[in-house]
N, C-alpha and C positions, 0 to 999 in steps of 0.2 A: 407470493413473494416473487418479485420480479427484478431484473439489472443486476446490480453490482452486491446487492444484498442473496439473490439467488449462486452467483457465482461463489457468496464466499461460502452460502450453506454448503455447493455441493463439493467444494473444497475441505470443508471441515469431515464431510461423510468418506473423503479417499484415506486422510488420512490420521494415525491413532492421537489420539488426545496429547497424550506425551509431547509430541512432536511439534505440538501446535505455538508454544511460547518461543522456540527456536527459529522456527519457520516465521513468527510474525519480529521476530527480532533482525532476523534475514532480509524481508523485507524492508523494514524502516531503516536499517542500514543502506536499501538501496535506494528507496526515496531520497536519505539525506544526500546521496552523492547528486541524484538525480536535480535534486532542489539547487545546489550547490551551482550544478553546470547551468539550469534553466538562467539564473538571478545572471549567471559571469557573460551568458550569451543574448540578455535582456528579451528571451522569451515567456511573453507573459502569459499566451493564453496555457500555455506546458505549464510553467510554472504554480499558476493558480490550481490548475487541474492535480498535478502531484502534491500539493501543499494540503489540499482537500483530499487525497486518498490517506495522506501519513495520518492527521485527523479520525479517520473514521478506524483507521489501524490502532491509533492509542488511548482512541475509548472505551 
């Protein structure tokens, strides 16, 4: 396992299972702001790249 799939394992191993639906709700809440500001400031290579993390977050 290697990149971004590595990172989320060793993320999932810090911390308790419980935690993990909160934390991944956490994030997607900050993607969408993030999404939000990419589209308003017409950065696309950001944009695309965040639009592809929310993605692999709500699968």
């Amino acid at each position: 396992m290697s990149g971004p799939d590595q990172e989320i394992g060793k993320s999932v191993g810090r911390h308790p299972l419980g935690a993990l639906p909160r934390r991944r709700a956490e994030a997607l809440e900050h993607l969408d702001f993030a999404i939000g500001e990419f589209q308003e400031m017409k950065m696309q290579p950001s944009l695309e790249r965040t639009l592809r993390h929310r993605d692999i977050l709500k699968a």
